[in-house]
C-alpha positions as a Markdown table, in Angstrom:
| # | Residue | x | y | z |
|---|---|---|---|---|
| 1 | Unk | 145.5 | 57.7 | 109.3 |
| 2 | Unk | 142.2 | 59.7 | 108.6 |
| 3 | Unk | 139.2 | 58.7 | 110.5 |
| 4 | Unk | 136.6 | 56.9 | 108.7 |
| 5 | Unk | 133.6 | 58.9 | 107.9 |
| 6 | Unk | 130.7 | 58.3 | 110.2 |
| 7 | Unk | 128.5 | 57.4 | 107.3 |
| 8 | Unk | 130.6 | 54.7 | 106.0 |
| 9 | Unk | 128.6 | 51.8 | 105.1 |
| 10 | Unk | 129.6 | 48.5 | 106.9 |
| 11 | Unk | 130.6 | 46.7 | 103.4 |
| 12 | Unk | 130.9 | 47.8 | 100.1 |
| 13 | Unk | 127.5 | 47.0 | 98.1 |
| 14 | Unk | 127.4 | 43.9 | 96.3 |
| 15 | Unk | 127.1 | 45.0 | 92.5 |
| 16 | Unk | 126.1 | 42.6 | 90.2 |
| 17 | Unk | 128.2 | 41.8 | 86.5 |
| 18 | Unk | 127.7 | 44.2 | 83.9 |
| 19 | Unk | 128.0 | 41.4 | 80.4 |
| 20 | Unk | 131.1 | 42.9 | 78.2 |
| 21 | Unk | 132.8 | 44.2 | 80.9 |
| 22 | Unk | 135.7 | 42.9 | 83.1 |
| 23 | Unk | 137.4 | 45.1 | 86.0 |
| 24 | Unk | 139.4 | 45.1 | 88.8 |
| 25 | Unk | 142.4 | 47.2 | 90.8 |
| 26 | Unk | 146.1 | 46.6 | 91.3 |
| 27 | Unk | 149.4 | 48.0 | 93.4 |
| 28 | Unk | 151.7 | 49.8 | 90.7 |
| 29 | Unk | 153.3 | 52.4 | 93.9 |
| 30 | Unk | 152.8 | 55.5 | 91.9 |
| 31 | Unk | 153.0 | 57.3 | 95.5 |
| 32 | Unk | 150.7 | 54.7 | 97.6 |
| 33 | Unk | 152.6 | 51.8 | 99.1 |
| 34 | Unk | 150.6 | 48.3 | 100.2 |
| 35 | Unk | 147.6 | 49.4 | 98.6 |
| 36 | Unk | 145.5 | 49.1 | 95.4 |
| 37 | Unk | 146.2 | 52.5 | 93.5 |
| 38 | Unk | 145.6 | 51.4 | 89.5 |
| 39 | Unk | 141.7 | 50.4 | 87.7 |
| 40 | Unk | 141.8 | 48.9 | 84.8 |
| 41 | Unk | 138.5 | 47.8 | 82.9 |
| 42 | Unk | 138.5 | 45.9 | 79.7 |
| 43 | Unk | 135.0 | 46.3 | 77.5 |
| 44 | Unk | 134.0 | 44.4 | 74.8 |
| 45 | Unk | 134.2 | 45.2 | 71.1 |
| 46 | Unk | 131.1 | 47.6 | 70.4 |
| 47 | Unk | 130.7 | 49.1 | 73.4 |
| 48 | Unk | 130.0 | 53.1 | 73.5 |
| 49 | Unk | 130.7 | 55.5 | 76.0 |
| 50 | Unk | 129.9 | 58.9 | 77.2 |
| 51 | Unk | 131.4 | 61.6 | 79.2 |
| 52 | Unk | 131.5 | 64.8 | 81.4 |
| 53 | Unk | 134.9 | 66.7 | 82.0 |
| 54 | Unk | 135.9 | 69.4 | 83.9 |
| 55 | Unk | 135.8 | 72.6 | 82.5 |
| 56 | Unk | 138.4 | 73.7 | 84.8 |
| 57 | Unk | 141.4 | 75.7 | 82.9 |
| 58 | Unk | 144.1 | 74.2 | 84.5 |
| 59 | Unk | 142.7 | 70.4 | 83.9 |
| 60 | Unk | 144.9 | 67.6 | 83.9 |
| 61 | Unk | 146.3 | 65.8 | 80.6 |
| 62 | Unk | 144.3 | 62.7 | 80.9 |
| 63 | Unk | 141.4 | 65.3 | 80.8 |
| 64 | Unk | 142.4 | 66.6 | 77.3 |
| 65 | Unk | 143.1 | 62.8 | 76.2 |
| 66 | Unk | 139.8 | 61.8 | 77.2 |
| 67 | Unk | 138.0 | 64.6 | 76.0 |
| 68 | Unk | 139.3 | 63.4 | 72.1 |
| 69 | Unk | 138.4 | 60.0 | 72.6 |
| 70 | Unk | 134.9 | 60.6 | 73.8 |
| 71 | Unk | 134.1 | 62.8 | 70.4 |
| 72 | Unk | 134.6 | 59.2 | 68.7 |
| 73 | Unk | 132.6 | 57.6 | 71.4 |
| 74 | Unk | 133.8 | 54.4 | 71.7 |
| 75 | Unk | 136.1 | 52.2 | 73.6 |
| 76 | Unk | 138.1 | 49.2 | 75.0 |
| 77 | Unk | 139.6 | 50.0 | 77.6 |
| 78 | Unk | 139.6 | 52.3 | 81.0 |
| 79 | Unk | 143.1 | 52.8 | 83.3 |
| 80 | Unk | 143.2 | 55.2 | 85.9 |
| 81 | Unk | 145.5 | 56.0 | 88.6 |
| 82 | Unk | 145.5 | 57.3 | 92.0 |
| 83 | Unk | 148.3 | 58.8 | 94.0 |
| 84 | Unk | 148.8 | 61.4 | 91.1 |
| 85 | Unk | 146.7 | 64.1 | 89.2 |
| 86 | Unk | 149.4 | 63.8 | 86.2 |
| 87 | Unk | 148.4 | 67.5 | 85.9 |
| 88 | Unk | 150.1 | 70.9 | 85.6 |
| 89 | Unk | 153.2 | 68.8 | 84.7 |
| 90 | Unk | 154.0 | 70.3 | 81.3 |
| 91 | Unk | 155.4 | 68.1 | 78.5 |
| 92 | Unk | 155.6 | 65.7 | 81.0 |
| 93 | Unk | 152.0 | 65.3 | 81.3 |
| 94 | Unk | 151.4 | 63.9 | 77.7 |
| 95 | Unk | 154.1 | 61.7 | 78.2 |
| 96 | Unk | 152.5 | 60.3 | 81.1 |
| 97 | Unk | 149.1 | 60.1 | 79.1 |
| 98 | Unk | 151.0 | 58.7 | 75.9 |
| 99 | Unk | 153.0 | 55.3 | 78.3 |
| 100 | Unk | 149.2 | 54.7 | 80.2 |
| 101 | Unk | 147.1 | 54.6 | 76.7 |
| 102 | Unk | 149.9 | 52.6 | 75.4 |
| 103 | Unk | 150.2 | 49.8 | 77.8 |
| 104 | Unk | 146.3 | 49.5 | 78.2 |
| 105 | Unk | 146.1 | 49.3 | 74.6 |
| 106 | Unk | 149.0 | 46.5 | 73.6 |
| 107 | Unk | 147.6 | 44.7 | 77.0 |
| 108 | Unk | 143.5 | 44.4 | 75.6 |
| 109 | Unk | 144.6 | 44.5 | 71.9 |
| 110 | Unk | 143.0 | 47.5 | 70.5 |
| 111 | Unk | 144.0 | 51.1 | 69.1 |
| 112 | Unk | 145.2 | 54.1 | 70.9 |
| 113 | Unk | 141.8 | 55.8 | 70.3 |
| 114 | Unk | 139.8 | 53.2 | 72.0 |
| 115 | Unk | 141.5 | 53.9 | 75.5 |
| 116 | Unk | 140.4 | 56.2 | 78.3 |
| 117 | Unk | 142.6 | 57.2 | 80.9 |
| 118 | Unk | 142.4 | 59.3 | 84.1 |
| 119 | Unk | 144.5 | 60.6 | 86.9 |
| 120 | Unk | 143.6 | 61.3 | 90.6 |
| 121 | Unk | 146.0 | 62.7 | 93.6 |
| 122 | Unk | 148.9 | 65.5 | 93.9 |
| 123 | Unk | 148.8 | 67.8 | 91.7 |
| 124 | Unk | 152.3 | 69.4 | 89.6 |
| 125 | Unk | 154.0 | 65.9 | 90.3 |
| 126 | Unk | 155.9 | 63.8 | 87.7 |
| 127 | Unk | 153.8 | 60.8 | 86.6 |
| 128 | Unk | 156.2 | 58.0 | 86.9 |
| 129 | Unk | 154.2 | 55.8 | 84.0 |
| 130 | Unk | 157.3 | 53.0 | 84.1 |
| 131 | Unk | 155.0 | 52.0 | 87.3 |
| 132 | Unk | 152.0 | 51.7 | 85.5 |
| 133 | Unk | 153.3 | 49.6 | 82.2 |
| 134 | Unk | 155.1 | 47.5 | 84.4 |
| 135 | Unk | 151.6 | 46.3 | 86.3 |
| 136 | Unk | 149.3 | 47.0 | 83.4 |
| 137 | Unk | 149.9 | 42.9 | 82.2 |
| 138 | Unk | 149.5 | 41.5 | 85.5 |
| 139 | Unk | 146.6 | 43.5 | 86.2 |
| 140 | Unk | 144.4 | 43.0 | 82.7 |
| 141 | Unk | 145.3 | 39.2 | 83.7 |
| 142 | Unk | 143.3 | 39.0 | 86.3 |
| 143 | Unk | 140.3 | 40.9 | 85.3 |
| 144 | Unk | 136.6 | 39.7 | 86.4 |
| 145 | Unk | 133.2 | 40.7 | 85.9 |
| 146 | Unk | 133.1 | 41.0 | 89.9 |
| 147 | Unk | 136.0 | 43.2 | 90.5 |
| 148 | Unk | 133.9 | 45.6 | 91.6 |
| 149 | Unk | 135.4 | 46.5 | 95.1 |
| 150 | Unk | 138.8 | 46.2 | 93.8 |
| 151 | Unk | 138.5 | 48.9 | 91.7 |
| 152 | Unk | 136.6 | 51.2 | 93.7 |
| 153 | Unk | 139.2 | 51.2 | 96.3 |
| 154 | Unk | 142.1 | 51.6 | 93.6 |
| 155 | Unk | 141.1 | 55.4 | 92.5 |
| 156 | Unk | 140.6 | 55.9 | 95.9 |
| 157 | Unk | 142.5 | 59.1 | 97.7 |
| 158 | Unk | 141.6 | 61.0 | 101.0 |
| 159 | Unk | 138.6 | 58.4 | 100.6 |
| 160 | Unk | 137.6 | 56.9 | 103.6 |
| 161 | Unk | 135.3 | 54.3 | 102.1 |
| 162 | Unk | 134.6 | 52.8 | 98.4 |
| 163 | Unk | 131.6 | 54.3 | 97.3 |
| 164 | Unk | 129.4 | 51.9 | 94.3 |
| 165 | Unk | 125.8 | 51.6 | 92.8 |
| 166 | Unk | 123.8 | 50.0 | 91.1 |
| 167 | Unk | 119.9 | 50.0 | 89.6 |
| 168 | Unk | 117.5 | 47.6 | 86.8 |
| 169 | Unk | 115.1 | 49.3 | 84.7 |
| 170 | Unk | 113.9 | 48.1 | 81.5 |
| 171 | Unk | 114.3 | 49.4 | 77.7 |
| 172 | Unk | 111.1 | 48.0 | 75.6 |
| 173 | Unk | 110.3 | 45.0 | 77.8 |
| 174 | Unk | 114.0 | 44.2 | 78.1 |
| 175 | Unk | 115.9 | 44.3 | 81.0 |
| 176 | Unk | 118.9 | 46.6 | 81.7 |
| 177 | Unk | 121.2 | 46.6 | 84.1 |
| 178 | Unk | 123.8 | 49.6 | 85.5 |
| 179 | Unk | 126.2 | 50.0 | 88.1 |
| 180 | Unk | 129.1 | 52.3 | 88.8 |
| 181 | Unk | 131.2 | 53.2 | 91.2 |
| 182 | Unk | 133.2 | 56.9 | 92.1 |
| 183 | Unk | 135.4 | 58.7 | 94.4 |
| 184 | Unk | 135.9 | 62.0 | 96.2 |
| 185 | Unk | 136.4 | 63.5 | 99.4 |
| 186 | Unk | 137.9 | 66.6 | 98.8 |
| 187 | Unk | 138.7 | 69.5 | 96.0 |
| 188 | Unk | 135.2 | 68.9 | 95.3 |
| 189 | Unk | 132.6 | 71.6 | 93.4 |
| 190 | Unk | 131.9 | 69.4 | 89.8 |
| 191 | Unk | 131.9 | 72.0 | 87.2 |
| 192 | Unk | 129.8 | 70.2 | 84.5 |
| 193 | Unk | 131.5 | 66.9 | 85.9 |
| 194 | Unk | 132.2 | 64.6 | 88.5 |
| 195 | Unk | 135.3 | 63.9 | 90.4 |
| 196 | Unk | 135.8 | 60.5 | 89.5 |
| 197 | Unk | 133.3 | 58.0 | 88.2 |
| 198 | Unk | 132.7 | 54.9 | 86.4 |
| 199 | Unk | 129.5 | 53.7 | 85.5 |
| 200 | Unk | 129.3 | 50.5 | 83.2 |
| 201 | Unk | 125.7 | 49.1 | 81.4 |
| 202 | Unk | 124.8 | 46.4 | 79.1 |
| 203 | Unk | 122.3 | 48.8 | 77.3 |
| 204 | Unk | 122.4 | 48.7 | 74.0 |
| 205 | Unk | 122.7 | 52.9 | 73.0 |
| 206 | Unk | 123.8 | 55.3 | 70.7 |
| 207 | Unk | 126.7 | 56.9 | 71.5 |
| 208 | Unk | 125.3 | 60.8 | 70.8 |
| 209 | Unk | 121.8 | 59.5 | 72.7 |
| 210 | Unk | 123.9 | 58.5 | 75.8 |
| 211 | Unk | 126.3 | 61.7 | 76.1 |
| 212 | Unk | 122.4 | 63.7 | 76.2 |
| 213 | Unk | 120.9 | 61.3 | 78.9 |
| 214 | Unk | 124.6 | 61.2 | 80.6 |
| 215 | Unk | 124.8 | 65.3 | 80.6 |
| 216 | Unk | 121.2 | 66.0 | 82.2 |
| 217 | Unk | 121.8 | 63.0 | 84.8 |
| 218 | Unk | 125.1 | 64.3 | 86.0 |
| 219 | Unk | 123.5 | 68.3 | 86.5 |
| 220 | Unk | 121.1 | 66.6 | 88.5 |
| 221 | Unk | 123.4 | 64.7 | 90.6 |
| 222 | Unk | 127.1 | 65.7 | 90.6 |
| 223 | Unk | 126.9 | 69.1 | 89.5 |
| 224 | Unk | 124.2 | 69.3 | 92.9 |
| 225 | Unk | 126.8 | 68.6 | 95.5 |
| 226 | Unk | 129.9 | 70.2 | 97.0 |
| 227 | Unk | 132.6 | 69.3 | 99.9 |
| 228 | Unk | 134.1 | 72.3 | 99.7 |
| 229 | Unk | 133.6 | 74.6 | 97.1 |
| 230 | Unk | 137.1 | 73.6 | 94.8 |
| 231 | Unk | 137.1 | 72.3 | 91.5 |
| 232 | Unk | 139.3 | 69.6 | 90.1 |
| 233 | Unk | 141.7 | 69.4 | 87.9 |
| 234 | Unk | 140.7 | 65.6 | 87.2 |
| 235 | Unk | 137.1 | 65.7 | 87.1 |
| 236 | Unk | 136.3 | 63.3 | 84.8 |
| 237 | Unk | 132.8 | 60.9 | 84.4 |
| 238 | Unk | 132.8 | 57.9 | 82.0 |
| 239 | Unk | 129.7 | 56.2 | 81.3 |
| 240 | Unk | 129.8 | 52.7 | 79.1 |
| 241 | Unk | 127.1 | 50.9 | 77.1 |
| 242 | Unk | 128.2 | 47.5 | 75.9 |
| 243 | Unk | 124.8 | 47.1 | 74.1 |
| 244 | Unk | 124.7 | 43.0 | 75.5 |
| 245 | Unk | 121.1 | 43.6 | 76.7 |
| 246 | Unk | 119.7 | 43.6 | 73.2 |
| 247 | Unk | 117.2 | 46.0 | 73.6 |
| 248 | Unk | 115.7 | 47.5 | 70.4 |
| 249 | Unk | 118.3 | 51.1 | 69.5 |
| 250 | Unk | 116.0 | 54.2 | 70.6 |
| 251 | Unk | 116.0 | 56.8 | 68.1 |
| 252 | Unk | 116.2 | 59.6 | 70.6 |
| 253 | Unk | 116.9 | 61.0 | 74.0 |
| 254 | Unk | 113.3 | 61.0 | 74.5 |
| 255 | Unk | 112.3 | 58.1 | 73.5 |
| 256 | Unk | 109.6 | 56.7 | 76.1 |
| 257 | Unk | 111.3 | 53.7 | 75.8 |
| 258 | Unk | 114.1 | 54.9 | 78.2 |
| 259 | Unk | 112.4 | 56.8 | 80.8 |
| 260 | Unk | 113.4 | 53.4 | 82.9 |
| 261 | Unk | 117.0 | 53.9 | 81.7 |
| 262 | Unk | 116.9 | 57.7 | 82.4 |
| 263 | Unk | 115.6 | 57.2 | 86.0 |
| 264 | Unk | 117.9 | 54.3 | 86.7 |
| 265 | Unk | 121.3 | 56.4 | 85.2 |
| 266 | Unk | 120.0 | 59.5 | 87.5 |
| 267 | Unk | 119.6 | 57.3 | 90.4 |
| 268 | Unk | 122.9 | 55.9 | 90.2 |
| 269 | Unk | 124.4 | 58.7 | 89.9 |
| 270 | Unk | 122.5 | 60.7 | 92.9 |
| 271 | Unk | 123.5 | 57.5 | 94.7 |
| 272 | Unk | 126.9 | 58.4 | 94.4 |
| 273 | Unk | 127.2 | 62.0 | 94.4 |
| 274 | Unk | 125.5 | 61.6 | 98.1 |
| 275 | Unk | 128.6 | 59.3 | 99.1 |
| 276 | Unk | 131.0 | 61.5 | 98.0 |
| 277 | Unk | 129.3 | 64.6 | 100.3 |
| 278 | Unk | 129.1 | 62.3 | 103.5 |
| 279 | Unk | 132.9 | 61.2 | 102.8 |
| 280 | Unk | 134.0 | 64.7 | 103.1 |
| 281 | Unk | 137.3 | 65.5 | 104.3 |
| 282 | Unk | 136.9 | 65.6 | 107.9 |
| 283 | Unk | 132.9 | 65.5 | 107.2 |
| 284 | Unk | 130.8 | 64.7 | 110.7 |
| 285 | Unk | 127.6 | 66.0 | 109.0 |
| 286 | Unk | 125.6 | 65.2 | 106.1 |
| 287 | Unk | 123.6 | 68.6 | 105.1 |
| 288 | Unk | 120.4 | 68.4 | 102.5 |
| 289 | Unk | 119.3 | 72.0 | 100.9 |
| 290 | Unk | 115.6 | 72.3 | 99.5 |
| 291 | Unk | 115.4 | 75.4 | 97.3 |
| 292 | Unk | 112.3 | 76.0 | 96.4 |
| 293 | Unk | 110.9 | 79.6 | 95.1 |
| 294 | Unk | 113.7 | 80.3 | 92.6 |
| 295 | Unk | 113.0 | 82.3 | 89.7 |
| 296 | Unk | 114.3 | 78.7 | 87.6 |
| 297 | Unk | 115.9 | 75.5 | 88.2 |
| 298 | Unk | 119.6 | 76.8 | 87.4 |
| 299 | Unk | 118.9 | 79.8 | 89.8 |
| 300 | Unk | 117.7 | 77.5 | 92.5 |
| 301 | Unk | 120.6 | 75.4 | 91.9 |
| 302 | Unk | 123.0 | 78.1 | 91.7 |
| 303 | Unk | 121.1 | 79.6 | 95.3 |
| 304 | Unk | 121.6 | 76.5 | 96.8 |
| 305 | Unk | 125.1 | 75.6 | 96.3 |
| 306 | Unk | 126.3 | 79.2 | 97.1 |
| 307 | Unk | 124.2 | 77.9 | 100.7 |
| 308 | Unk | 126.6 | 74.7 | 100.6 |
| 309 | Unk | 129.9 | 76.4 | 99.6 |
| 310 | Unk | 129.5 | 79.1 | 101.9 |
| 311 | Unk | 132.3 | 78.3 | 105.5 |
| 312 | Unk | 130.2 | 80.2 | 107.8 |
| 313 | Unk | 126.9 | 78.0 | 106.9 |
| 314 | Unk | 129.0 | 75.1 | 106.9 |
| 315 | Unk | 130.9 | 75.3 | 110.2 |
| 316 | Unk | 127.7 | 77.2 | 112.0 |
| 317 | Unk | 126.1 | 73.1 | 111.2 |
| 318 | Unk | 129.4 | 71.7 | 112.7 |
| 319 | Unk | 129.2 | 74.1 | 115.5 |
| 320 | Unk | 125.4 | 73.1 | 115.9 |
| 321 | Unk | 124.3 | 76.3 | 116.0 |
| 322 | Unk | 121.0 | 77.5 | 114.1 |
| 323 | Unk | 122.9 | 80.8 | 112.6 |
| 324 | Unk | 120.3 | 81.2 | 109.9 |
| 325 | Unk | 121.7 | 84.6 | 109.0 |
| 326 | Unk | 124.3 | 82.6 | 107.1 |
| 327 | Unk | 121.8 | 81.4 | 105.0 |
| 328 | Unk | 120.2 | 84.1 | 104.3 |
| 329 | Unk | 123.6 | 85.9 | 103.5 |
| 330 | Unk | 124.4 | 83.1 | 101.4 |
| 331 | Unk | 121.1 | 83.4 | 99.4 |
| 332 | Unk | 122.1 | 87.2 | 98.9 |
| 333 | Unk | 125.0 | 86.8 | 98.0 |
| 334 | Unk | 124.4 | 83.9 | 95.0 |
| 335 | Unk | 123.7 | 86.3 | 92.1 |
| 336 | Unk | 120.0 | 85.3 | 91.6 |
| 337 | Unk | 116.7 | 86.9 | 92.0 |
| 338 | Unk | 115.4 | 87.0 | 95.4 |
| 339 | Unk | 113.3 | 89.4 | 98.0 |
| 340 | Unk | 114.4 | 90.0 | 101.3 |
| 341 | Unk | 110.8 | 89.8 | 102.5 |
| 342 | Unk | 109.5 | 86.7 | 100.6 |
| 343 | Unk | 112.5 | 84.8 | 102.1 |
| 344 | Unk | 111.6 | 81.5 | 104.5 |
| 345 | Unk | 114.3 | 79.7 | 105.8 |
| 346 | Unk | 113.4 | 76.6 | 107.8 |
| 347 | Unk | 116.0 | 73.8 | 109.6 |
| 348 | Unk | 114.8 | 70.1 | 109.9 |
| 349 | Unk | 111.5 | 71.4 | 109.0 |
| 350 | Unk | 111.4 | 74.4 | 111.6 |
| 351 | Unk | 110.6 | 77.6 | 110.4 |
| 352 | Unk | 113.1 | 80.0 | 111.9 |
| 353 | Unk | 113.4 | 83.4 | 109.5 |
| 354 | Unk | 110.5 | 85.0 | 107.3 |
| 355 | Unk | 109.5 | 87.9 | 105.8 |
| 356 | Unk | 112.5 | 89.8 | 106.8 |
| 357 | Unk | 113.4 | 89.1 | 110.0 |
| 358 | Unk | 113.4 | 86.0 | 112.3 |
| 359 | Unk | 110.1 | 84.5 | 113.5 |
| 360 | Unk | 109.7 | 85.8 | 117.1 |
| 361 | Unk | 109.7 | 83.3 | 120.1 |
| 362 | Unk | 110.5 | 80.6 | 117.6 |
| 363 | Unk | 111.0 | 77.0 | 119.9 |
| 364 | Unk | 114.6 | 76.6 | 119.7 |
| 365 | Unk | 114.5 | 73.0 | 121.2 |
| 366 | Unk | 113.6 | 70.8 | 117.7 |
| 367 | Unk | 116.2 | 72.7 | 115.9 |
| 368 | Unk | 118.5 | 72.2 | 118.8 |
| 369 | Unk | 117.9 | 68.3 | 118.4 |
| 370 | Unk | 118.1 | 68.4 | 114.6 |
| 371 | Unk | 121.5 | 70.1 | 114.2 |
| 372 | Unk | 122.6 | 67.9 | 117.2 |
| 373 | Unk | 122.2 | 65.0 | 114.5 |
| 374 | Unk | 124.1 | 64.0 | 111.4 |
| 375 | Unk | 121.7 | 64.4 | 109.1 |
| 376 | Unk | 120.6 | 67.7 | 108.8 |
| 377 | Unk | 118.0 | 69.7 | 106.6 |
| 378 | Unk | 117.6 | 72.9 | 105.4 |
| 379 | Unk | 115.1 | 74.5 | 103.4 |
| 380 | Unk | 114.9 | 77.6 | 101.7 |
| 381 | Unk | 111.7 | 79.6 | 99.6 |
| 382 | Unk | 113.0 | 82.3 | 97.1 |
| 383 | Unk | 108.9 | 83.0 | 97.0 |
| 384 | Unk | 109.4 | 84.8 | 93.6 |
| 385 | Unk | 108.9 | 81.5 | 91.2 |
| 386 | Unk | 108.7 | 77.8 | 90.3 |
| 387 | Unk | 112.7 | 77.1 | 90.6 |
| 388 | Unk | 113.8 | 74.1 | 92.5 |
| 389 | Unk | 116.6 | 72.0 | 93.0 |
| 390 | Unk | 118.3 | 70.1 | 95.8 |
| 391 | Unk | 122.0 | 70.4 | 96.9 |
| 392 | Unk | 123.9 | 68.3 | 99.1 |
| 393 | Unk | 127.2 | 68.6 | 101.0 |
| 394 | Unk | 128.9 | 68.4 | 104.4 |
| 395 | Unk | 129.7 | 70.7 | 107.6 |
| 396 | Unk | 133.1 | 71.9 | 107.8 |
| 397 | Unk | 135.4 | 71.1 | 110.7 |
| 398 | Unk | 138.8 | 71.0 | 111.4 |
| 399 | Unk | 139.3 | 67.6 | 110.5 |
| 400 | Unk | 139.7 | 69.2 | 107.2 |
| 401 | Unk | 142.6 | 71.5 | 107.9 |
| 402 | Unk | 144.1 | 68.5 | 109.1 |
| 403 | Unk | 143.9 | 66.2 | 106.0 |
| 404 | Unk | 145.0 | 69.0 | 103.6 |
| 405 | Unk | 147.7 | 70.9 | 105.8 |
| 406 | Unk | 149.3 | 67.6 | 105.2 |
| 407 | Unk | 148.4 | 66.4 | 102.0 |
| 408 | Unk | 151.4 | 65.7 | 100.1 |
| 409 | Unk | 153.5 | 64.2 | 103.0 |
């Protein structure tokens, strides 16, 4: 059994019902045994959706399957499995795609096209789909509007806890309502995705309007963290509108009518990108990075992650040691303008390397105590522009080796 993460929250968050859409999780034993391993969601007649995929080049068939529903942009249903990536499986994979889509689809009543699907787990492994159509009826049976922590635990994998969200904003006076819910411990770096997440609201929004608010709220969220540095297969992100709120349709993205919505989406979404990081494989430290200074916000980004992906940064922060020549080769190394001598780096708010060199006689006893907590901050100025961008992800122990050395046992 793999230790719960030391930021595990004592219960999962009470997330309220999202009208036109009905959830909930299920055994099937596509590898898990005792446990909840399929999601199902049903959504009302209307609703939209939006999306972010991995652009990985090995992704998974569900991935390609999803990718063709999203271009029509709306849907029914949502059935995902855990246990089993259903990717690099050849023919095989479509076949698994094809018997999921299928028995979501005679189970809500609705056409192939209208059904989502997604896969999560070992990766070059036979879907056995006979597992999933045979629980699909039972499962769409007992749907609710508050099977929130059912399905949450059902994508689950080296999780150690169900992560879920949930925010209220307004669109033109009326009120809005969004929550969500994800999971990810480990192969996680989201390339223009997420690993996997849900996220349902009774907004009422064009479908090519969403997919533009979705995209710039996932690169401020998802595509800011990292575990360890490894992109899935999987990654997919599924955003759906049932329109039950009533608001008045926005015309566009911009529309100052959903800056509430836009706030509320990204918050969500941060919400849950920050569980993922402090669930971790074998994760005892939760690790901000400020980047400030960059010559842009994708260079600051791009700075900072190469900061988070780097193993020496991350187990120097599980070592507690202040090795801030990591960072700085980590900044170096990240493909983006930057001086040697404008350089600060700081740790929980100390300044400990600038202008070139380390800052002489620096007190070493804060930055001690910082690192010796689980919560720990770095900052970093480029000093050559405006850029900025946050990044969060995890130390590096050996908890890690251990989850993965024995992954598919």
């Amino acid at each position: 059994m793999t230790a719960v993460s030391p930021f595990a929250p004592k219960r999962f968050p009470t997330l309220p019902p999202i009208d036109g859409v009905r959830l909930g999780g299920a055994s099937a034993g596509v590898k898990y045994q005792g446990r909840p391993d399929l999601f199902m969601a049903e959504l009302d007649p209307g609703t939209v959706v939006a999306g972010a995929l991995t652009r990985s080049l090995t992704r998974s068939a569900p991935v390609d399957w999803c990718a063709q529903v999203l271009k029509k942009g709306t849907a029914r249903a949502i059935l995902v499995n855990a246990g089993n990536a259903n990717a690099f499986t050849g023919k095989a994979g479509m076949e698994g795609v094809r018997v999921m889509v299928d028995a979501a689809a005679e189970a809500v009543g609705c056409t192939r096209k209208e059904v989502l699907v997604a896969s999560t787990g070992v990766i070059g492994v036979k879907l056995p789909g006979d597992r999933i159509s045979k629980a699909v009826p039972k499962l769409r049976a007992g749907l609710t509007s508050d099977g929130w922590p059912q399905a949450a635990r059902a994508i689950m994998t080296t999780d150690t806890f169900p992560k879920g969200a949930s925010a209220t904003c307004a669109i033109g006076g009326v009120p809005v309502t969004i929550a969500g819910f994800a999971k990810g411990s480990g192969m996680i770096a989201p390339d223009m995705a997420t690993m996997l997440s849900f996220v349902f609201t009774d907004a009422s929004i064009p479908k090519d309007i969403l997919q533009k608010i979705t995209r710039k709220a996932v690169d401020r969220s998802f595509n800011c963290m990292t575990v360890d540095g490894d992109t899935s297969t999987s990654d997919t992100l599924l955003v759906a509108a049932t329109g039950k709120a009533g608001n008045k349709l926005p015309k566009k993205a911009s529309d100052k009518a959903l800056k509430g919505f836009r706030e509320a989406l990204q918050q969500v979404m941060t919400d849950l990108a920050i569980q993922v990081a402090k669930d971790g494989e074998g994760a005892s430290k939760f690790i901000t990075i400020d980047v400030t200074g960059a010559a842009s916000e994708k260079a600051a980004r791009r700075i900072g992650l190469c900061i988070a992906n780097s193993p020496l940064v991350k187990t120097a922060i599980a070592g507690e040691d202040a090795n801030w020549g990591r960072i700085v080769m980590a900044v170096g190394k990240a493909g983006e303008r930057a001086d040697r001598d404008r350089l600060t780096v700081a740790v929980g708010g100390t300044v400990i390397a600038e202008k070139g060199e380390g800052v002489p006689d620096y007190d070493e006893a804060p930055v001690a105590a910082h690192l010796k907590g689980r919560d720990i901050q770095i900052d970093v100025d480029i000093g050559i522009g405006r850029g900025k961008a946050r990044v969060w992800t995890c130390d590096l122990t050996h908890g890690y080796i251990d989850i993965n050395a024995d992954y598919r046992t």
